[in-house]
N, C-alpha and C positions, 0 to 999 in steps of 0.2 A: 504493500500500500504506500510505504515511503516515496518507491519508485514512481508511482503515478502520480500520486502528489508533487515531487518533483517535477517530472515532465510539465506540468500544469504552469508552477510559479518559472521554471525556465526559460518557458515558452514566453510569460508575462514577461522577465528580466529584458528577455533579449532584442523584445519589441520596441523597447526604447535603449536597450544598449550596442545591437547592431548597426543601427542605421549610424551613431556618434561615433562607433570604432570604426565605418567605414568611411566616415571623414576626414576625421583623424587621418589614415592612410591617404586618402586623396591629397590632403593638405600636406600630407610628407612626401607624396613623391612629387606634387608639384614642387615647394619647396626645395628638393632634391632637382629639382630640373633646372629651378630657377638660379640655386645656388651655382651650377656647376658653368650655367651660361655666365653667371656672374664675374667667376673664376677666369676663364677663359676668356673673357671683354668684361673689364670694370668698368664700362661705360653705363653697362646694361642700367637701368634705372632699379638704386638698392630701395627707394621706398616699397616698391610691390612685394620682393621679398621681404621687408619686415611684416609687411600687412601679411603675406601668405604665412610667415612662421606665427603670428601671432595669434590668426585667427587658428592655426595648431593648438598652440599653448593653452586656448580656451577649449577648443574641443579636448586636449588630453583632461582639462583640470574639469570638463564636462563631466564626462565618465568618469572618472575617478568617485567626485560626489554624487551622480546618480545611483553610481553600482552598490554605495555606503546606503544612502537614503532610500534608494527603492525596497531592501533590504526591511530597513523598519517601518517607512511606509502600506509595503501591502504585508505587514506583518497587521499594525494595525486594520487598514482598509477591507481585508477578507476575512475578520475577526471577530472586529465591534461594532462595525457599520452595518449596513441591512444585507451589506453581500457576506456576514457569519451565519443567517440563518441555513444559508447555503452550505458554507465549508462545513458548520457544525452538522448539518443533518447527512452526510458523508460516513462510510462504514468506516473511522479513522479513528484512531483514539487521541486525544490529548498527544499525548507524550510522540506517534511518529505525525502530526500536526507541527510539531515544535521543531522536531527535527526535519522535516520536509524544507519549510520555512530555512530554519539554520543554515544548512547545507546547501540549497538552493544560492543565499546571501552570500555566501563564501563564495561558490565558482564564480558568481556575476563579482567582486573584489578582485578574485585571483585573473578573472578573463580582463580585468580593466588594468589591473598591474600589468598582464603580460603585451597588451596591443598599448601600452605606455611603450615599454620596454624596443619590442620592434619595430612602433612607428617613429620613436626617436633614434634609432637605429639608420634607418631608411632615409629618414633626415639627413643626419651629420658624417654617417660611413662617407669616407672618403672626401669628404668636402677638404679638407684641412691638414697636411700631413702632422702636422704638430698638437691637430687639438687633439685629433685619435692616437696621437701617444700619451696626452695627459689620460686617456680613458686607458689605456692597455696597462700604464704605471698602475693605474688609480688597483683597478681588477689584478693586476701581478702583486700589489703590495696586498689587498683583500685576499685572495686565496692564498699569499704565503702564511701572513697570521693565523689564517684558519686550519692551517697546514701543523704549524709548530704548537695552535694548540691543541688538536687533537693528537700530536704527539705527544705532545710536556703534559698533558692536563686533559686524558680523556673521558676523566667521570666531568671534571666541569663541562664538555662539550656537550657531553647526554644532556649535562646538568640542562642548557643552554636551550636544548632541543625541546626538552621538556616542557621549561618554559614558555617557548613559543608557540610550543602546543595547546598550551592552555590561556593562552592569550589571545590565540585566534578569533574564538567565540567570544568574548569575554566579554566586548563593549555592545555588541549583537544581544547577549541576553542580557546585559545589565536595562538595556532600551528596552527591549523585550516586557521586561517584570516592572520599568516605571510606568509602561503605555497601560501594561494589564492592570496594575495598581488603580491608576489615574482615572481606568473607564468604569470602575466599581463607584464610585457617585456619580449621583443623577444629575448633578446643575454644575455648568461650566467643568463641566473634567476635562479639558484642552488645558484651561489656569491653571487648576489640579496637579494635572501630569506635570506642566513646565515647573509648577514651585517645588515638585517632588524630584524634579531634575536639579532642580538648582542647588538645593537642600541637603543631596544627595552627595552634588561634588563640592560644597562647602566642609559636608562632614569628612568624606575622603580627603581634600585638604589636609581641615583641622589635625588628623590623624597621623597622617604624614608629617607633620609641621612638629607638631608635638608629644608625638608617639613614636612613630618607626624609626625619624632621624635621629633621634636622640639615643635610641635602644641602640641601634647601629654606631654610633660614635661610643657608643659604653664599649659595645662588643669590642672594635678598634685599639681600644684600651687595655682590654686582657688577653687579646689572642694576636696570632702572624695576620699577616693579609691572605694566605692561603687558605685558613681556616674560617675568616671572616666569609672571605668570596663562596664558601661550601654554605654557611650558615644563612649567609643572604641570596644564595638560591635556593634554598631548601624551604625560605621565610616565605621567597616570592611564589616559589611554584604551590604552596600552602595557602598560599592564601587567594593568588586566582583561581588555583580550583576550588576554594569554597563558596569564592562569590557565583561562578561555575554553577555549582549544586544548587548553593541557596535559588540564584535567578531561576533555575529550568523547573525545580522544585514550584517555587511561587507562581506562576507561568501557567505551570500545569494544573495547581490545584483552582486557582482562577479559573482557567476553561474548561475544568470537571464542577465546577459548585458557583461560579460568584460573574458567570458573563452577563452584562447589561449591555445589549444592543442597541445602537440606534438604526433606526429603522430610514 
């Protein structure tokens, strides 16, 4: 059932993230054409190519925020709005609902990073002998680090991995559990939801400010930094996989007991 459900919000994703990644590319191989004419005759007029890499930059910074936003948007929109009466009357349970949704949100992320990645690729290959070797140093000094530390330090790199695993979802359900929160009262829950966002990242803040950095400077104090770096990845990966839980947890029991539709 996941699977179908997937196919469904994908198919939604891609309606508005295709057509922006297919500009994007437009705009880079123009771009790419325009630069190279550029190259070749600096007469050519540079204003068109700034206009053409520009209107790129907006299409890349397009998608980027749609692939985020649409994510929580029809998270919300096929949920709480009159189109839940739909998803809820679905042979589906709560829990692959959430993950459908999830998952879904993450390829349409991971597909905006990667058409980022090869339409500014497309762009700048070859335009510049000198700026594509600041990118070849940039990636040769990146993969040597990552080199010596999975040699020198390879439980930290699990460590590392771990972490980003758990980090992946992390701002995806924290949205998740403030929307579902927010739509549980009846009057203005839009104001709701945002003061329980705001609220939320004051108290994350405060906690950080005068909880975590201070514990960590204690720690600093009594141990190596080797032991420190073990302690504050084991603090971090602890602690987003409970926000992890706690959110999918809240989420879920929300859309088994406490949905208010609008209609």
């Amino acid at each position: 059932m996941v699977r179908k459900l997937m196919k469904h919000e994908l198919h939604a994703l891609f309606r508005v993230l295709g057509p922006v990644a297919i500009a994007a590319f437009v705009f880079a191989i123009v771009g790419r054409i325009l630069l190279t004419v550029q190259v070749n005759n600096p007469e050519t007029n540079a204003a068109l190519v700034s206009v053409i890499v520009i209107f790129y930059m907006f299409a890349i910074l397009w998608l980027v925020i749609a692939a985020y936003g649409l994510g929580i948007s029809r998270f919300y929109k096929t949920l709480f709005t009159g189109e839940g009466y739909m998803t809820l009357s679905l042979p589906a349970t709560p829990v692959q609902i959430i993950w459908a949704k999830l998952l879904s949100a993450i390829i349409g992320i991971f597909f905006a990073g990667i058409v980022a990645i090869l339409s500014f690729i497309t762009l700048f290959l070859g335009w510049d002998a000198a700026v594509m070797q600041e990118f070849a140093d940039f990636f040769y000094t990146l993969f040597t680090v990552i080199g010596e530390l999975i040699e020198s330090q390879p439980v930290q790199f699990v460590e590392f991995i771990l972490i980003a695993i758990v980090n992946l979802p992390l701002w995806l359900l924290v949205c998740y559990a403030v929307i579902s929160i927010g739509q549980c009262f009846t009057a203005r829950r839009k104001g709701v939801t945002y003061l329980i966002a705001i609220a939320l990242y004051m108290g994350a803040s405060i906690f950080y400010a005068l909880v975590f950095t201070p514990f960590m400077m204690n720690l600093q104090l009594q141990y190596d930094s080797v032991t420190v770096a073990h302690i504050t990845n084991a603090i971090n990966f602890a602690l987003c996989l409970l926000i992890d839980i706690v959110c999918f947890l809240i989420v879920r029991y929300i859309l088994r007991n406490k949905v208010n539709l609008i209609a």
